[in-house]
C-alpha positions as a Markdown table, in Angstrom:
| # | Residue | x | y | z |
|---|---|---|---|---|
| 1 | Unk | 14.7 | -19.1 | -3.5 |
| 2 | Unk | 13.5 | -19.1 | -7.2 |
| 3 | Unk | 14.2 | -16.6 | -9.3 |
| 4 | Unk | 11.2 | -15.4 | -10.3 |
| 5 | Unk | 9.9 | -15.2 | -6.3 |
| 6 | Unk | 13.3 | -13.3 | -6.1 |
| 7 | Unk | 12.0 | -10.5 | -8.4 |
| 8 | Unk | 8.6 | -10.4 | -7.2 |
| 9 | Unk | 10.1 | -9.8 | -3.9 |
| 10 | Unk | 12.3 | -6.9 | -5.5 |
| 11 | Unk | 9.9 | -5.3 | -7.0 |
| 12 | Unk | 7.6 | -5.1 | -3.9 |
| 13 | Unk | 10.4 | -3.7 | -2.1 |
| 14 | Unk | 10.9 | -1.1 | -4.7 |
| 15 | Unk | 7.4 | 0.0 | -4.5 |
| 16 | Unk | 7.2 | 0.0 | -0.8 |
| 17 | Unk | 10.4 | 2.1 | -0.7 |
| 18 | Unk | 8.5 | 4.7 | -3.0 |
| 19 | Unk | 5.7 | 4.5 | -0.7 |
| 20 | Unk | 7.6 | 5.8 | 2.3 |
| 21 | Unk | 9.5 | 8.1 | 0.5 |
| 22 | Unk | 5.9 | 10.2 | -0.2 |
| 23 | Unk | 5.4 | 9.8 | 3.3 |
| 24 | Unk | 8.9 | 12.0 | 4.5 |
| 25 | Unk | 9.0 | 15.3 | 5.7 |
| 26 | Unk | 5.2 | 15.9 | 6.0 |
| 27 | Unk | 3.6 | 17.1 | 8.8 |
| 28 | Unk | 0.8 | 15.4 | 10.5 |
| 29 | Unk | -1.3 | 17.8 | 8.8 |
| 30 | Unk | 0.0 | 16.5 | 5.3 |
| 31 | Unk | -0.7 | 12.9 | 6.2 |
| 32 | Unk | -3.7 | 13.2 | 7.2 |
| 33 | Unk | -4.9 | 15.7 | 4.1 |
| 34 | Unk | -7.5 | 14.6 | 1.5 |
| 35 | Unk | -7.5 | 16.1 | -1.7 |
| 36 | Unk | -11.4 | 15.8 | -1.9 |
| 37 | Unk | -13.0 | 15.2 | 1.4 |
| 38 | Unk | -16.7 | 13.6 | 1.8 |
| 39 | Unk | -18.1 | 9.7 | 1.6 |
| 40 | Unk | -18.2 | 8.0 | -1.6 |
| 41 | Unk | -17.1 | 7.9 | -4.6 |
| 42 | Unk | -15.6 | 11.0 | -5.4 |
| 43 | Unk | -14.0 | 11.0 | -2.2 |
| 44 | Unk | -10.3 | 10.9 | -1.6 |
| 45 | Unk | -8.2 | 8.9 | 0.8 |
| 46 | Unk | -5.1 | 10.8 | 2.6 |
| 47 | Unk | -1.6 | 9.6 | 2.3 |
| 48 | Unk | -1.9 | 8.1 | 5.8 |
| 49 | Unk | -4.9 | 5.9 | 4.9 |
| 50 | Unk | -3.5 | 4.9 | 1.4 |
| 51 | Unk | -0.3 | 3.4 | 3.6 |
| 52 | Unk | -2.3 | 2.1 | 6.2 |
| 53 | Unk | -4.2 | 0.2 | 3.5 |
| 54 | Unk | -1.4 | -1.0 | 1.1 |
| 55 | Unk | 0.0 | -3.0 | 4.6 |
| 56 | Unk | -3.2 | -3.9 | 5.4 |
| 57 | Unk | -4.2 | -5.3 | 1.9 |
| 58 | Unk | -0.3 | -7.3 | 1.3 |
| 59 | Unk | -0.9 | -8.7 | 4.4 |
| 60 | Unk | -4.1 | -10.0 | 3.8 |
| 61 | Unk | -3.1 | -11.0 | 0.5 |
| 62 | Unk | 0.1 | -12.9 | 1.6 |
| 63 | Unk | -1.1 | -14.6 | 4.6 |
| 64 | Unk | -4.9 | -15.7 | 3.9 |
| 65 | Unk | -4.9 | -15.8 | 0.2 |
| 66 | Unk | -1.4 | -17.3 | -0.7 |
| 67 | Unk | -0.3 | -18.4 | 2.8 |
| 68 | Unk | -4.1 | -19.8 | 3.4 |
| 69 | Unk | -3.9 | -18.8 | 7.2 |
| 70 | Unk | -6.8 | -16.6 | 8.0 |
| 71 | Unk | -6.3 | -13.2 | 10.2 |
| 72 | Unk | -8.7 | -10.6 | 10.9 |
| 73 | Unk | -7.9 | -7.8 | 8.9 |
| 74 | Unk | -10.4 | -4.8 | 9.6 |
| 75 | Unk | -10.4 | -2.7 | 6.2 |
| 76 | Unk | -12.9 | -0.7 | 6.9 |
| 77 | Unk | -10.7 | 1.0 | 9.9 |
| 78 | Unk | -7.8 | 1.3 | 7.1 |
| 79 | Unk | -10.3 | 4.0 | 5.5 |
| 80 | Unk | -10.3 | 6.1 | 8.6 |
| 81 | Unk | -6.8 | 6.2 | 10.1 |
| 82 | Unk | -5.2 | 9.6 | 11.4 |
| 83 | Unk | -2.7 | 11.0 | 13.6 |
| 84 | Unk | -0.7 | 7.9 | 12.4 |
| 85 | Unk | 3.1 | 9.1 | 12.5 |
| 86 | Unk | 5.6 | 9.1 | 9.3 |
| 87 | Unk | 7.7 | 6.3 | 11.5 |
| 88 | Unk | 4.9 | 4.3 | 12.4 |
| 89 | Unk | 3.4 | 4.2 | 8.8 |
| 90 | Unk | 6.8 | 3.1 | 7.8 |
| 91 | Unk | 7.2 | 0.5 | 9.7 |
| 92 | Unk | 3.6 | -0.7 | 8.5 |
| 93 | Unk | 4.8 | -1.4 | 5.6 |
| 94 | Unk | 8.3 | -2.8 | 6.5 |
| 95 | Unk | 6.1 | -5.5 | 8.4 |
| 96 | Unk | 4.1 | -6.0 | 5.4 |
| 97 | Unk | 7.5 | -6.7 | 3.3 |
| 98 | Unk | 8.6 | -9.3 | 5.9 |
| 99 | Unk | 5.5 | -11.2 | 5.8 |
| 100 | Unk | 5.5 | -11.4 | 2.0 |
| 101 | Unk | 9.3 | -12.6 | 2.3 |
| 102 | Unk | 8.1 | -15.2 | 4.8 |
| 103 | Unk | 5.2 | -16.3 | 2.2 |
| 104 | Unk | 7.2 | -16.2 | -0.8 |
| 105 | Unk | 10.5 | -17.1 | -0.3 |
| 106 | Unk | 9.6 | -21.0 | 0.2 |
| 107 | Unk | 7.6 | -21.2 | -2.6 |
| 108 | Unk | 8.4 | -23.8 | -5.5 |
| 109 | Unk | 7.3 | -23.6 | -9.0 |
| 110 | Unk | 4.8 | -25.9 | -8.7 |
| 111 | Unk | 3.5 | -23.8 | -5.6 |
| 112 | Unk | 3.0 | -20.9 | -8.3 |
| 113 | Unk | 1.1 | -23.0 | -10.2 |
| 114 | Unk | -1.4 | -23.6 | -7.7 |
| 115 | Unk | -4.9 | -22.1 | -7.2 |
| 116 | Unk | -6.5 | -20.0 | -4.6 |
| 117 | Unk | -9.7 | -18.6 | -4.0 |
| 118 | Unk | -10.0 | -14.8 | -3.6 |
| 119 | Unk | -14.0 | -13.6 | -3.7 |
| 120 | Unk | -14.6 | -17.0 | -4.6 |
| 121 | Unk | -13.3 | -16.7 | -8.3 |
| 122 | Unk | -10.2 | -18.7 | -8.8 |
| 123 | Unk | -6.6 | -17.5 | -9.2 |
| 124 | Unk | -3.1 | -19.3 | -9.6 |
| 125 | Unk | -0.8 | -18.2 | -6.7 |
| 126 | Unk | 1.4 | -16.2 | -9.4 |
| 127 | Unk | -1.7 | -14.4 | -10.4 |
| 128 | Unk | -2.3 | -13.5 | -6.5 |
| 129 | Unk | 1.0 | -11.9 | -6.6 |
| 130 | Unk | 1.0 | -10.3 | -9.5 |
| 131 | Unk | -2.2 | -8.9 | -7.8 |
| 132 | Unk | -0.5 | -7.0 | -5.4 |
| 133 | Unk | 2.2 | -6.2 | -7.4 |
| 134 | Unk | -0.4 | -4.2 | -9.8 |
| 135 | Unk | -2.3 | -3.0 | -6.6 |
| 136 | Unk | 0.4 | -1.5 | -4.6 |
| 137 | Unk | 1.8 | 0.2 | -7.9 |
| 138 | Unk | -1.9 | 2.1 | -8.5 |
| 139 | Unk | -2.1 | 3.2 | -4.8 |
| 140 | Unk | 1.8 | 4.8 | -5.4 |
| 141 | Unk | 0.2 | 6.7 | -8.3 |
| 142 | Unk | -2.7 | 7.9 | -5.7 |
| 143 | Unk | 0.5 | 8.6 | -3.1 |
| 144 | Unk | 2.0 | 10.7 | -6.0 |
| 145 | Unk | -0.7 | 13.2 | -7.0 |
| 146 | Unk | -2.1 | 13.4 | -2.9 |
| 147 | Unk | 1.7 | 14.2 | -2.3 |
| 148 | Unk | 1.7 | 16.9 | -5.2 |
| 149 | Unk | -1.6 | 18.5 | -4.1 |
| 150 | Unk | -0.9 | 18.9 | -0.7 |
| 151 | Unk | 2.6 | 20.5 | -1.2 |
| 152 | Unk | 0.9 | 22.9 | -3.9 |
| 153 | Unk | -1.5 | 23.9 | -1.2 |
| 154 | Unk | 1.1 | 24.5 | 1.4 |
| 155 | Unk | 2.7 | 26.8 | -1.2 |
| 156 | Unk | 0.1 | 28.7 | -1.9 |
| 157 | Unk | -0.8 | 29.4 | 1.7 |
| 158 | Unk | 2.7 | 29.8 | 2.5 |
| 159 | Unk | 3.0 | 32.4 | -0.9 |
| 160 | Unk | -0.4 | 33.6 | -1.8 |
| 161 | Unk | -0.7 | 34.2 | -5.1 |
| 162 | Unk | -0.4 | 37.9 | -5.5 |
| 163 | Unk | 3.3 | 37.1 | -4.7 |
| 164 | Unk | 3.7 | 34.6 | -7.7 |
């Protein structure tokens, strides 16, 4: 395996380990939580739906637009997951680690170097990776603050205020 497939692999792991590290010791309740709730734009997505998508979206990535074998990935039901379990989400995205080892691993230099269509704008395999690399790491950041707001709302219902 090349080196610099190697370290994109690495890093994805890293970022996917963060990923389910949000995810532990929340209830249902926390998984399922959105900071803002409503349609549109202002609209946030819970930490459920966030891991349900980064999967989802590797997946996609890997396969059909580096791997070019076409799947049916439904996003839109990645927007409205819930009641998904902390072991289940997990292992979403431990499948969508394997399938990115199973796309990337083989791949050459001159592979890298090729192109790919995604929305049909052009993009060099690297750039495809580098896509979800950059992808994954903004969702984390989502994962983060949803994480922090919901444990600073348990707080205050489990202390009100007054008690502070």
């Amino acid at each position: 395996m090349l080196k610099e497939v190697q370290a994109y692999l690495t890093k994805l792991g890293d970022l996917r380990n963060q990923a389910k590290t949000l995810l532990e010791g929340l209830s249902p309740e926390g998984l399922d939580w959105r900071p803002i709730q409503g349609e549109g734009e202002l609209a946030t997505n819970s930490l459920a739906v966030i891991a349900v998508h980064l999967a989802g979206s590797q997946i996609y990535w890997m396969k059909e637009i580096i791997g070019r074998t076409p799947i049916k990935r439904d996003r839109e039901a990645e927007f409205v997951t819930k009641g998904a379990s902390v072991a289940d989400l997990k292992a979403g995205l431990d499948a969508a680690g394997k399938v990115a080892e199973e796309v990337l691993s083989p791949l050459t230099e001159n592979q890298l170097e090729e192109g790919r269509k995604f929305r049909d704008k052009p993009i060099p395999v690297r750039g495809g990776i580098l896509q979800v690399i950059d992808h994954v790491a903004q969702h984390i950041g989502h994962m983060q603050l949803t994480r922090q707001l919901w444990l600073a709302q348990i707080e205050k219902i489990e202390r009100p205020v007054s008690e502070a």
